[in-house]
TORNU-903114 format. One record per residue (C-alpha): residue number from 1; residue in one letter; x, y, z. Coordinates in Angstrom, 1 decimal, always signed. Layout:
num->NUM&residu->A&xx->X&yy->Y&zz->Z
...
//
This chain:
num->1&residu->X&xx->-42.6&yy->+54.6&zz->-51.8
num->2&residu->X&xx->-41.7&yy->+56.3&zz->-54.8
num->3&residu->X&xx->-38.6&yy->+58.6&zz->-55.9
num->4&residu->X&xx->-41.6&yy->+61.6&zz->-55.7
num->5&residu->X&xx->-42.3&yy->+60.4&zz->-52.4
num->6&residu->X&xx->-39.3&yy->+60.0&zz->-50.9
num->7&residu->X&xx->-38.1&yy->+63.3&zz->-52.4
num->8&residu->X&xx->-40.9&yy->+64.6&zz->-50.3
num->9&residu->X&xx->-39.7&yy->+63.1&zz->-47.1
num->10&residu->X&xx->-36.2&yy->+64.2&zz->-47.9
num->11&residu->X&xx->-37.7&yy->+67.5&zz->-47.9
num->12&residu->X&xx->-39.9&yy->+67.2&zz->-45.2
num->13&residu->X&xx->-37.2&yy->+66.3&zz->-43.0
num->14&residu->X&xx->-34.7&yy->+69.7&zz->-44.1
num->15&residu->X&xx->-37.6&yy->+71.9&zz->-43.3
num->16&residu->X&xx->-38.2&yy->+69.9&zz->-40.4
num->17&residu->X&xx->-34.3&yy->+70.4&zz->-39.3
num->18&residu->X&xx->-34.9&yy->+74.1&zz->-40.0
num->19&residu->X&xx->-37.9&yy->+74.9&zz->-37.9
num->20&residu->X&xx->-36.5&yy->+73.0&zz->-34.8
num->21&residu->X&xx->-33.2&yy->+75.0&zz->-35.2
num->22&residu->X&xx->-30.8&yy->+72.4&zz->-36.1
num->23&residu->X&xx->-30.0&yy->+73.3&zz->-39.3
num->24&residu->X&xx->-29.6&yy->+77.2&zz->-40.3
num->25&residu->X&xx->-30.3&yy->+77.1&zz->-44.0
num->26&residu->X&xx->-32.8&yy->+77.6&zz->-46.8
num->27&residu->X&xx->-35.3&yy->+74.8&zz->-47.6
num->28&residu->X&xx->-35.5&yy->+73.9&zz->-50.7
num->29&residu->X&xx->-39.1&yy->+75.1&zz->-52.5
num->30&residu->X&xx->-40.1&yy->+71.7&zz->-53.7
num->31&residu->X&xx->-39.1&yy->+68.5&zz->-54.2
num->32&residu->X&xx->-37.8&yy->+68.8&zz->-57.9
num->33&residu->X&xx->-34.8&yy->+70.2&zz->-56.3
num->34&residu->X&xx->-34.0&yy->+67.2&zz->-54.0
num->35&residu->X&xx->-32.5&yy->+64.9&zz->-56.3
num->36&residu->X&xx->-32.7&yy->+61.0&zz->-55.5
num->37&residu->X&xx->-30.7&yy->+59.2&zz->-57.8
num->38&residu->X&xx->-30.5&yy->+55.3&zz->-57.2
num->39&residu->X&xx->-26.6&yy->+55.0&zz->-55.2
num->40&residu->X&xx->-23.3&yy->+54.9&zz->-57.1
num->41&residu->X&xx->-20.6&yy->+52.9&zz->-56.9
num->42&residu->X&xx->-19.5&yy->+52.1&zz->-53.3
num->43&residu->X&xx->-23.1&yy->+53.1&zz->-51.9
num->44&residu->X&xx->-25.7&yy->+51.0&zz->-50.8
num->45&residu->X&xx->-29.3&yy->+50.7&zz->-49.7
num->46&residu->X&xx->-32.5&yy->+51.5&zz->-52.3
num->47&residu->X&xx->-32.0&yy->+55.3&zz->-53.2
num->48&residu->X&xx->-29.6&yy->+58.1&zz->-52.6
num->49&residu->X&xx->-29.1&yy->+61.9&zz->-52.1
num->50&residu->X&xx->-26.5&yy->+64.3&zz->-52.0
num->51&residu->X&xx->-28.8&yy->+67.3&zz->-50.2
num->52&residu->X&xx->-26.4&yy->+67.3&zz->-47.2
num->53&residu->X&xx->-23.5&yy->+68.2&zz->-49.5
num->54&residu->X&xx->-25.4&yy->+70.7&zz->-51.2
num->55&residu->X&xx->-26.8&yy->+72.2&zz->-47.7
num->56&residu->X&xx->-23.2&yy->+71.9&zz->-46.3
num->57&residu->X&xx->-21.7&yy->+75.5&zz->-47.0
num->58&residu->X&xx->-24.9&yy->+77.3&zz->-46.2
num->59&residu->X&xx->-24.9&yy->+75.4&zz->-42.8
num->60&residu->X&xx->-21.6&yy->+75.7&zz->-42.3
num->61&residu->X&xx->-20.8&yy->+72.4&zz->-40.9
num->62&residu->X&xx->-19.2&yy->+69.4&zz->-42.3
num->63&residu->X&xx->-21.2&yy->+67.6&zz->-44.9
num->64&residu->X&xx->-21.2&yy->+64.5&zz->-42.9
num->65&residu->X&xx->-23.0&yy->+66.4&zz->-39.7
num->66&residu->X&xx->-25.7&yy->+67.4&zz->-41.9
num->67&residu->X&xx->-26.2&yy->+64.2&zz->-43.5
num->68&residu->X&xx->-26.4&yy->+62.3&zz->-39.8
num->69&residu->X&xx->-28.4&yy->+65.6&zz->-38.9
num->70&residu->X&xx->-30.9&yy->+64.9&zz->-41.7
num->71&residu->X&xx->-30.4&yy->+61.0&zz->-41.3
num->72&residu->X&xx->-32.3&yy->+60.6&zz->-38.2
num->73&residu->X&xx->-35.1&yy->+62.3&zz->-39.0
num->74&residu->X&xx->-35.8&yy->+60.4&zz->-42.6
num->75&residu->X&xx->-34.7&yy->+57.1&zz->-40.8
num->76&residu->X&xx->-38.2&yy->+57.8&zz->-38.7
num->77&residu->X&xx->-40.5&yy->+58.0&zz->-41.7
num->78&residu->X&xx->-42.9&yy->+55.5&zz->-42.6
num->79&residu->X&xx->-41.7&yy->+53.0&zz->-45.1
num->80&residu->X&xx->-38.0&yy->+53.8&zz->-44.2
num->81&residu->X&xx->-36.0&yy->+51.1&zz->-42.8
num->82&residu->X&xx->-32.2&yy->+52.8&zz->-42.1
num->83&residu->X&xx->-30.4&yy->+55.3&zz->-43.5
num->84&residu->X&xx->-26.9&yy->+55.0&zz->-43.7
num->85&residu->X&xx->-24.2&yy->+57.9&zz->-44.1
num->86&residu->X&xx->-21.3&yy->+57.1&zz->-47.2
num->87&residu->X&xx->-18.3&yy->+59.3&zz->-48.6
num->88&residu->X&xx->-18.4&yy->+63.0&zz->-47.6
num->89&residu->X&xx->-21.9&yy->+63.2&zz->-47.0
num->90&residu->X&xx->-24.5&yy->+60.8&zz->-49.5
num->91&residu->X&xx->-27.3&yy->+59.9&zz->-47.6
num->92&residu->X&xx->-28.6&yy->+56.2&zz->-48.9
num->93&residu->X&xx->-31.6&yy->+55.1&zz->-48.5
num->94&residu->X&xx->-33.4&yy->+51.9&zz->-47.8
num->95&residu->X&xx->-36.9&yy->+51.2&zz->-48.1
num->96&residu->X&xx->-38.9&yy->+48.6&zz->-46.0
num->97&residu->X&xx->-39.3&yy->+45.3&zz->-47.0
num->98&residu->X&xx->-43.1&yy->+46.0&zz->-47.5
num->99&residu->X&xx->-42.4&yy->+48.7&zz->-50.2
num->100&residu->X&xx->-42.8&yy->+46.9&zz->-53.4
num->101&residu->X&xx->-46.4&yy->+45.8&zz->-52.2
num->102&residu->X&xx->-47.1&yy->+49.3&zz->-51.3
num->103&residu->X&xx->-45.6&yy->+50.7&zz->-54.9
num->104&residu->X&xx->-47.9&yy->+48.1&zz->-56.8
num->105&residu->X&xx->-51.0&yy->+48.8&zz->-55.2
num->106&residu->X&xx->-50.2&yy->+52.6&zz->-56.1
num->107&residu->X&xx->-49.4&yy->+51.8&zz->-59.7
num->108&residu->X&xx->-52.5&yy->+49.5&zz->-59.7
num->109&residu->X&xx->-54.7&yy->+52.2&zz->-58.2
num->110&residu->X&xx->-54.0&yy->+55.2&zz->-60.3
num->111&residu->X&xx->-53.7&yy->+53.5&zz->-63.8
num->112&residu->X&xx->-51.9&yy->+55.6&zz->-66.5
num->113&residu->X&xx->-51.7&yy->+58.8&zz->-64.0
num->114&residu->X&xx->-48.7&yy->+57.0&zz->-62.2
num->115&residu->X&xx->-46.2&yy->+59.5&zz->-62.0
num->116&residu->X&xx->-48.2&yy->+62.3&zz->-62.7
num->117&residu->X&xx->-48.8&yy->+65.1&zz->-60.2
num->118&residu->X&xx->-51.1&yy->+67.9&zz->-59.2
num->119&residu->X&xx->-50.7&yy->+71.2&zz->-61.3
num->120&residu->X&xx->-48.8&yy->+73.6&zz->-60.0
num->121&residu->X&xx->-50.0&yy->+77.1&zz->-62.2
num->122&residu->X&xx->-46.9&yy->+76.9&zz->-64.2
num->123&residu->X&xx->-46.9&yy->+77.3&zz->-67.5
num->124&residu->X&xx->-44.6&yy->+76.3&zz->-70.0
num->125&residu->X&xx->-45.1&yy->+78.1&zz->-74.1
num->126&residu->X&xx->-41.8&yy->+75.9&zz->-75.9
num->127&residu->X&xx->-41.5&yy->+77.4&zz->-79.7
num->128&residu->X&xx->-40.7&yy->+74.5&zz->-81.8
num->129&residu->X&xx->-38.5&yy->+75.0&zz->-85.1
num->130&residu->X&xx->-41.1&yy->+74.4&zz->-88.3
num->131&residu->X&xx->-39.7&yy->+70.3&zz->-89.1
num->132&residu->X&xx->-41.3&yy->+67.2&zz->-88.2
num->133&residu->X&xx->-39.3&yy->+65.7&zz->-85.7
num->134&residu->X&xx->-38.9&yy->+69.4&zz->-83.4
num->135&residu->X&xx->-42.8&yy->+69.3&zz->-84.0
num->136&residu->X&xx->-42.8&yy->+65.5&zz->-82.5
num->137&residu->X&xx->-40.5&yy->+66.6&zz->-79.9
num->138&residu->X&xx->-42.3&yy->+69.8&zz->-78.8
num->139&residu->X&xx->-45.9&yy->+68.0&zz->-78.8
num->140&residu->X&xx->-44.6&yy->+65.0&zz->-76.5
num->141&residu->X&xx->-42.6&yy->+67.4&zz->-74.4
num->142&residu->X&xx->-46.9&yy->+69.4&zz->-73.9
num->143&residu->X&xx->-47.8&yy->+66.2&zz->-72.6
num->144&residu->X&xx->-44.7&yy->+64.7&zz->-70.4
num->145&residu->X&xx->-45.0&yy->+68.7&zz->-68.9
num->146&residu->X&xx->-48.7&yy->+68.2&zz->-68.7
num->147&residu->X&xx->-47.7&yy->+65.2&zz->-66.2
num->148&residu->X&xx->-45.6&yy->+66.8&zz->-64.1
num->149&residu->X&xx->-47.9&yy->+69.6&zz->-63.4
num->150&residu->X&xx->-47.4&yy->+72.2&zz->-66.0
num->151&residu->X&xx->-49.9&yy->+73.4&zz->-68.6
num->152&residu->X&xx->-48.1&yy->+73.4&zz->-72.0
num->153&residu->X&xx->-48.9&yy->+75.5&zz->-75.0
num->154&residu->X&xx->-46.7&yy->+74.7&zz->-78.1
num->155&residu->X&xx->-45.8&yy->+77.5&zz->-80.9
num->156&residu->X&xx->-44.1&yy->+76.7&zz->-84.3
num->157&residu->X&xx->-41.6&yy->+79.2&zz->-85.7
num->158&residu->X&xx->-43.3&yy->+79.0&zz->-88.8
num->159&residu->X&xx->-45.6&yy->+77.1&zz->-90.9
num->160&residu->X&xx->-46.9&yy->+74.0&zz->-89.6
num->161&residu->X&xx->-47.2&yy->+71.4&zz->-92.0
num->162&residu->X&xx->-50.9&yy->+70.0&zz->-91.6
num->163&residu->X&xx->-49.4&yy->+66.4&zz->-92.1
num->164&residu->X&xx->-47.8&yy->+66.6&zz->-88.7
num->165&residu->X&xx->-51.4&yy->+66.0&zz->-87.4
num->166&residu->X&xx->-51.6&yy->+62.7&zz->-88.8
num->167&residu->X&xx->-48.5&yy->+61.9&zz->-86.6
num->168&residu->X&xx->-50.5&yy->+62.7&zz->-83.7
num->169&residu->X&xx->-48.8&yy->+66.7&zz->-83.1
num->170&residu->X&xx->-51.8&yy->+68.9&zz->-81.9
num->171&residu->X&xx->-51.3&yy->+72.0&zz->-84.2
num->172&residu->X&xx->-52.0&yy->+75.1&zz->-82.2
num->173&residu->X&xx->-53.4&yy->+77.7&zz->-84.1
num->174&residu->X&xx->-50.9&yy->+80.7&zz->-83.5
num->175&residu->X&xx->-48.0&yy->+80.7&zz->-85.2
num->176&residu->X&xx->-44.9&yy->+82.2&zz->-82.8
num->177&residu->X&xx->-45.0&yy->+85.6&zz->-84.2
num->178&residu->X&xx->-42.6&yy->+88.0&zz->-82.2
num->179&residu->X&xx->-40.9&yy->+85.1&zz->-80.1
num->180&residu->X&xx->-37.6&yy->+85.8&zz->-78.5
num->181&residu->X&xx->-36.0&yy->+82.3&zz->-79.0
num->182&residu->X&xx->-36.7&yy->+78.5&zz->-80.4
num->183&residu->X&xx->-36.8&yy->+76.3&zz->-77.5
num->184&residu->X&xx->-37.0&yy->+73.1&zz->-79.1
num->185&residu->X&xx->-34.5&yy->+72.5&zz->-81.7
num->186&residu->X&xx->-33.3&yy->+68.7&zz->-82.0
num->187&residu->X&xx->-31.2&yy->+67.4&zz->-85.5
num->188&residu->X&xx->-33.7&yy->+67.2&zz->-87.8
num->189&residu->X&xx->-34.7&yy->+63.8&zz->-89.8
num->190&residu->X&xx->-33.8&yy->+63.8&zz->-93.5
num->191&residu->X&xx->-37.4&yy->+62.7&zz->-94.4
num->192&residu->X&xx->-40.1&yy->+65.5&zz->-94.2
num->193&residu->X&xx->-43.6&yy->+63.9&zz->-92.3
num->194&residu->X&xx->-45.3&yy->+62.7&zz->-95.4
num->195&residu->X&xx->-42.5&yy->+60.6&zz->-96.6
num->196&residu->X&xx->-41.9&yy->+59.4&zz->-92.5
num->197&residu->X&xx->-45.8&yy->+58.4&zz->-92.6
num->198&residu->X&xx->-45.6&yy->+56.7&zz->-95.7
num->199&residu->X&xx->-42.6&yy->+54.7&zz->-94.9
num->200&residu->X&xx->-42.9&yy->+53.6&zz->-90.6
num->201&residu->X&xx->-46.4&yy->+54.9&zz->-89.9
num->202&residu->X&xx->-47.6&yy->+57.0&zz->-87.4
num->203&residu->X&xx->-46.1&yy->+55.2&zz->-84.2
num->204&residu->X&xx->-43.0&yy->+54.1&zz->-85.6
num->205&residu->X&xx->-42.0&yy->+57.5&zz->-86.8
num->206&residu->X&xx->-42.6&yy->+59.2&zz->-83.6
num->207&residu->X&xx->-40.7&yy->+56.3&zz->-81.6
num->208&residu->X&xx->-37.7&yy->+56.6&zz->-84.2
num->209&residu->X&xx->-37.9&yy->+60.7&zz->-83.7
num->210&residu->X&xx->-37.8&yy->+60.7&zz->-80.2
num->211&residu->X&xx->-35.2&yy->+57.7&zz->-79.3
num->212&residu->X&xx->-32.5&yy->+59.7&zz->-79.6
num->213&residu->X&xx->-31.6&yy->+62.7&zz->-78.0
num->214&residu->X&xx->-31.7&yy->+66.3&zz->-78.8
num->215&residu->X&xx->-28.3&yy->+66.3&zz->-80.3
num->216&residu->X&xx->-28.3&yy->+63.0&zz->-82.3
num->217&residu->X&xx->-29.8&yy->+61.9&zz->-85.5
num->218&residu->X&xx->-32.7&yy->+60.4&zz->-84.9
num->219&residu->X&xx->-33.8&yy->+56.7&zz->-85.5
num->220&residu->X&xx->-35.5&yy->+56.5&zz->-88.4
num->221&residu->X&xx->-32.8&yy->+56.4&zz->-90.8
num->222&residu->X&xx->-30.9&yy->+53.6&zz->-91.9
num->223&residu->X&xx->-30.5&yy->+50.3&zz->-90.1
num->224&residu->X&xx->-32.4&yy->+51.9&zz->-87.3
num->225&residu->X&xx->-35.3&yy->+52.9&zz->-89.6
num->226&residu->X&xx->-35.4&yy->+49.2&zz->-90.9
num->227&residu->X&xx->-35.4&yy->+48.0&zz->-87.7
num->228&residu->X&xx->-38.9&yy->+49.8&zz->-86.8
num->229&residu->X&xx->-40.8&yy->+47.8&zz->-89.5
num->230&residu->X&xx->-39.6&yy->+44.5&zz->-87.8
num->231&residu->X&xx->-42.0&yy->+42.7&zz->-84.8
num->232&residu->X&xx->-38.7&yy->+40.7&zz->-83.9
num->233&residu->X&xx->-37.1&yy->+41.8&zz->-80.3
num->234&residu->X&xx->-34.0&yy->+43.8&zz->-82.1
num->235&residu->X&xx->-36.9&yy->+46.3&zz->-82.7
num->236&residu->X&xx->-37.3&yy->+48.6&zz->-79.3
num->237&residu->X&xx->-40.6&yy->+49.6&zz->-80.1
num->238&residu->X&xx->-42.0&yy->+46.1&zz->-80.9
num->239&residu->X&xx->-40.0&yy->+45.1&zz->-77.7
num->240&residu->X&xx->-41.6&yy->+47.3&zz->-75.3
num->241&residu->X&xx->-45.1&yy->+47.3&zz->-77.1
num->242&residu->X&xx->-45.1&yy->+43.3&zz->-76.8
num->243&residu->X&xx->-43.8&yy->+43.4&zz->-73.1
num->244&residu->X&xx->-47.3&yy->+45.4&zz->-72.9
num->245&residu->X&xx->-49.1&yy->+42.8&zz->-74.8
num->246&residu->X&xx->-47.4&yy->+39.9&zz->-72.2
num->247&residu->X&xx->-49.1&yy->+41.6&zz->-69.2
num->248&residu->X&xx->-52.4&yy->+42.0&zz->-70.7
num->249&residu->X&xx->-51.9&yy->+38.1&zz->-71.8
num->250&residu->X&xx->-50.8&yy->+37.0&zz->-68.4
num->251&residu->X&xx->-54.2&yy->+38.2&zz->-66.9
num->252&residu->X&xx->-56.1&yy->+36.2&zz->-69.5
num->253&residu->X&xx->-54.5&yy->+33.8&zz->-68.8
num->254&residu->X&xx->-54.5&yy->+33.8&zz->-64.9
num->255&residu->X&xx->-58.1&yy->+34.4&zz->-65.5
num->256&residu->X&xx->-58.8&yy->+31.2&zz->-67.1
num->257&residu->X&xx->-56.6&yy->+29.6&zz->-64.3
num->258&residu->X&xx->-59.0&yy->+31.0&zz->-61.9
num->259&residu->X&xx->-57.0&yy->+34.1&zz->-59.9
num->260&residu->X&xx->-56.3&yy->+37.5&zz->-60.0
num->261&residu->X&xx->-53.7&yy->+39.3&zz->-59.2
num->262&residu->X&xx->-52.9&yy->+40.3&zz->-55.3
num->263&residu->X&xx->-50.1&yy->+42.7&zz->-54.4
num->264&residu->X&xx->-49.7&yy->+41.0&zz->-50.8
num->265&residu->X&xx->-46.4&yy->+39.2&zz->-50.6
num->266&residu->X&xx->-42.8&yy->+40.1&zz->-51.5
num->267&residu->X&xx->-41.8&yy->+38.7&zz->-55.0
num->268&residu->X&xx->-38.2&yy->+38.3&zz->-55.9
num->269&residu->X&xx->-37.7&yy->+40.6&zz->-58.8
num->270&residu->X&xx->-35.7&yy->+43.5&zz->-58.0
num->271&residu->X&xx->-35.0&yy->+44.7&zz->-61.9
num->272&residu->X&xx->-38.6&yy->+44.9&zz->-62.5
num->273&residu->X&xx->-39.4&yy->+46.7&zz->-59.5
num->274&residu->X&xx->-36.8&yy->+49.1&zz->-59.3
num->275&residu->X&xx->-37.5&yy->+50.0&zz->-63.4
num->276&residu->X&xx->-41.9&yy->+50.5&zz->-61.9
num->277&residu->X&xx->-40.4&yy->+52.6&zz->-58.9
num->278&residu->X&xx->-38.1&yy->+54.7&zz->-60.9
num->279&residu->X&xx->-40.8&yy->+55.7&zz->-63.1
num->280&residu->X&xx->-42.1&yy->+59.1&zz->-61.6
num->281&residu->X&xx->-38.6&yy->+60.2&zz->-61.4
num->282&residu->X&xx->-38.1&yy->+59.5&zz->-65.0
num->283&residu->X&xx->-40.5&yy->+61.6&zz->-66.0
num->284&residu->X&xx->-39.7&yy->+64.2&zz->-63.7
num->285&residu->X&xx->-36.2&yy->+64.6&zz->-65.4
num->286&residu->X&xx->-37.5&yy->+64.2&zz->-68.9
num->287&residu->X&xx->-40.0&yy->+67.4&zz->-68.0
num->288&residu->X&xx->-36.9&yy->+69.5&zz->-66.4
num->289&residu->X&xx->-34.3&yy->+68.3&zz->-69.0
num->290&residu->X&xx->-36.8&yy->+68.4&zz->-71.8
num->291&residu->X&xx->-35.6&yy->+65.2&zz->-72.8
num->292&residu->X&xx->-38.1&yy->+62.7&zz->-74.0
num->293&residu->X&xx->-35.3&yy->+60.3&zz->-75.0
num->294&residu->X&xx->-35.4&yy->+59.7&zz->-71.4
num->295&residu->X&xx->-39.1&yy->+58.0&zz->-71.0
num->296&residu->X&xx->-37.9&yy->+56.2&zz->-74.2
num->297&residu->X&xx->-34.8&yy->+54.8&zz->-72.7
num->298&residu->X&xx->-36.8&yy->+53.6&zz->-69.4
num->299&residu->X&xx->-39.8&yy->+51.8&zz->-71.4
num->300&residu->X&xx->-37.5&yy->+49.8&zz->-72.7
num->301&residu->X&xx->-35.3&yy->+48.9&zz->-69.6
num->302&residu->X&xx->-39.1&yy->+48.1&zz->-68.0
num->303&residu->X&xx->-39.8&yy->+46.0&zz->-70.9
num->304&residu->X&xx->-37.0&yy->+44.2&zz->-71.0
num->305&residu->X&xx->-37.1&yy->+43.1&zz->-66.8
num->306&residu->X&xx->-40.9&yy->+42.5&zz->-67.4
num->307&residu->X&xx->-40.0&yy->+40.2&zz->-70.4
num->308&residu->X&xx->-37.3&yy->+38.3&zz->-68.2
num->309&residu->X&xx->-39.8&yy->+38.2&zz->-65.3
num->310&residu->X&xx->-42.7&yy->+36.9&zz->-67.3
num->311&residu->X&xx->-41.7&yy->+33.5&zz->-67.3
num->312&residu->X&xx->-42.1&yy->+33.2&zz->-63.2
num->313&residu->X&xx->-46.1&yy->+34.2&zz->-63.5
num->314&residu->X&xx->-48.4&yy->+31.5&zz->-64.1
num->315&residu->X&xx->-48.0&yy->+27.6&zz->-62.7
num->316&residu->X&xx->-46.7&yy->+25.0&zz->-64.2
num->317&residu->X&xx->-47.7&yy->+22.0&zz->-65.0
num->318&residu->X&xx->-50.0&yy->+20.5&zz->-62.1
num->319&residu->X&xx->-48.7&yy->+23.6&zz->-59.6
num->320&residu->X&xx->-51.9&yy->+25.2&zz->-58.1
num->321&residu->X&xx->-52.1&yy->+29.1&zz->-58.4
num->322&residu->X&xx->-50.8&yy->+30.3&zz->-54.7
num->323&residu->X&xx->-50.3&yy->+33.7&zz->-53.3
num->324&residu->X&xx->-47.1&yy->+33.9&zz->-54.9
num->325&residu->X&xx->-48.6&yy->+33.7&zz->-58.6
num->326&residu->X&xx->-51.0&yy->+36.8&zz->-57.4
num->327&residu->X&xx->-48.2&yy->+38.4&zz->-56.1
num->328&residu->X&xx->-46.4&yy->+38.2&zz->-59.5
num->329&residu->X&xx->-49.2&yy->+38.9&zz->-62.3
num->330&residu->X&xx->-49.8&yy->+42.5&zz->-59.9
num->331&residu->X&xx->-46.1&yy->+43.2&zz->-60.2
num->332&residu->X&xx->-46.4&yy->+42.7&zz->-64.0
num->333&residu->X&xx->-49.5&yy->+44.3&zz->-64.6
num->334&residu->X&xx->-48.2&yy->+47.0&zz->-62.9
num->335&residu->X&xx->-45.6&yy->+47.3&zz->-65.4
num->336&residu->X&xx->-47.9&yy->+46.4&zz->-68.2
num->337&residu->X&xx->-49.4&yy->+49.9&zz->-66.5
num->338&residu->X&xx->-46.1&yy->+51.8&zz->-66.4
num->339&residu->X&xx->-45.5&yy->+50.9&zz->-70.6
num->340&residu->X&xx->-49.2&yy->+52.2&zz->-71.2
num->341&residu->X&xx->-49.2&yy->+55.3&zz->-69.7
num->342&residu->X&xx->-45.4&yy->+55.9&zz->-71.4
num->343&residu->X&xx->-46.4&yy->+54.9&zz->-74.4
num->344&residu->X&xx->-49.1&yy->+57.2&zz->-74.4
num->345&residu->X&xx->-47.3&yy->+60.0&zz->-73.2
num->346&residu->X&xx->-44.8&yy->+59.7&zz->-76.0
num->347&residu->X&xx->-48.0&yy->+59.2&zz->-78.5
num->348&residu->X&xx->-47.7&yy->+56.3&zz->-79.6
num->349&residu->X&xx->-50.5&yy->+53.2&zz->-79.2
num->350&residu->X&xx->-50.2&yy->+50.4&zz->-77.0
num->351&residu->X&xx->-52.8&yy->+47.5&zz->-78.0
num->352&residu->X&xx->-53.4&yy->+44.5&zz->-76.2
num->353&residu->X&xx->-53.1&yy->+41.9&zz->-78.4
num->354&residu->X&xx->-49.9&yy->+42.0&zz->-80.8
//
């Protein structure tokens, strides 16, 4: 189960308290606004929401009624095995043991649309101001939106430079004559795009343009712009783009072992499996935040658990390849999945062999 999913259960089980006449207050519209957050400090369990706290003063009972209220009814979902009440009213969740097989076979299944959801006929028309990294920023934000649901048309305040093209930025024709406001305005770089091409290429300029967020310098300036020429693992973007590699390299290799992978046992690797599962709600938040930085932050958290767990894949020595090395290479292809479809969402390549 996802955070998407289990956002939808969270749901499912207000609207459910709602039409049985338990609880008397508004549903929420969708499950963008029930926010599962992995639990703080003194929680427990898998995942965790505050919905009863927020639902609290409409219902007019104590927080911790509408939590065991709502409790009992996501505790009987499938995939759910308890639900557990903390502080004032945090429901945390945890999953069944059979979840991470579940969440691989989905990852596995739907490729580089992981995280991605139906459209929902909103549209979204950011104006971008006319410098290369709001022009970066605005044309990943088009496609992170694009995932979530929401066709994106992008609008420069003024001229586009045409080299912003060869960093990948689809130029829209219209310029954004008569716009109220510029949406997307992050610090600009001190490089215009020619110069950033010339110096870190194509993908290494976009990752060191989106890294940071809105209201920091980005990363292609200084020790942080020499880091992006470097394939050593201080380099983020050579960190997560190698982790990619790894995968690709452990099914070669398993290959030539004679097994595939197999998503039907439990495999001991909780980093790596929270950093797959966390994925769709990662990219929800960077499409509501507009925040980019965010996906760029979470490839590399996935990388670096893939890169730790990489080790555990294949036998060694005279072992035999068991169920437990299938179970393993589908958990890290399914992260080698996760760094694709990021990667290509932010724009930037992600070959197989590095």
């Amino acid at each position: 189960m996802t955070p998407a999913e289990l956002s939808r259960t969270v749901r499912h089980a207000v609207c459910r308290a709602v039409e049985d006449g338990a609880l008397r207050v508004e549903a929420p519209e969708s499950i963008d606004s029930v926010k599962i957050e992995r639990p703080r400090p003194g929680g427990r369990g898998d995942y965790a929401t505050g919905i009863a706290l927020r639902l609290a003063r409409q219902a007019g009972r104590p927080a911790a009624d509408v939590a065991a209220e709502l409790g009992r009814r996501i505790a009987a979902a499938p995939g759910i095995e308890a639900v557990d009440v903390t502080g004032p009213g945090f429901l945390n969740i945890t999953l069944a043991p059979d979840n991470q097989q579940q969440l691989v076979r989905e990852v596995l299944e739907r490729g580089g649309k992981y995280g991605w959801t139906e459209l929902t006929g909103q549209v979204a028309q950011p104006t971008y101001r006319a410098d290369v990294r709001a022009a970066v920023t605005a044309d990943t934000l088009r496609r992170i939106l694009l995932s979530q649901g929401t066709l994106c048309r992008t609008f420069c305040e003024g001229t586009a430079d045409p080299v912003w093209a060869d960093l990948g930025v689809r130029i829209e024709a219209e310029e954004a004559r008569g716009r109220l406001r510029t949406d997307v305005m992050p610090v600009p770089a001190e490089e215009d795009g020619a110069a950033l091409l010339r110096r870190l290429g194509a993908d290494a300029a976009r990752w060191g343009l989106l890294a940071a967020a809105a209201h920091d310098r980005p990363r292609t300036e200084g020790r942080d712009g020499r880091l992006l020429l470097v394939q050593h693992e201080r380099n983020p973007l050579f960190r997560v783009r190698y982790a990619h590699s790894r995968a690709h390299a452990l099914t070669r290799h398993a290959a030539q072992l004679g097994f595939t992978a197999a998503p039907d046992r439990q495999v001991d690797a909780p980093a790596l499996t929270a950093a797959i599962g966390d994925h769709p709600a990662v990219l929800a938040d960077a499409a509501r935040l507009r925040a980019p930085d965010r996906l760029v932050r979470h490839l590399e958290v996935t990388a670096d658990a893939l890169l730790s767990f990489q080790h555990s894949v294949l036998p060694v020595g005279d072992e035999k390849p068991s169920a437990a090395h299938r179970a393993r290479l589908a958990l890290a292809e399914a992260a080698g999945t996760v760094l694709a479809g990021g990667l290509s969402l932010l724009g930037i390549s992600a070959p197989e062999h590095l």
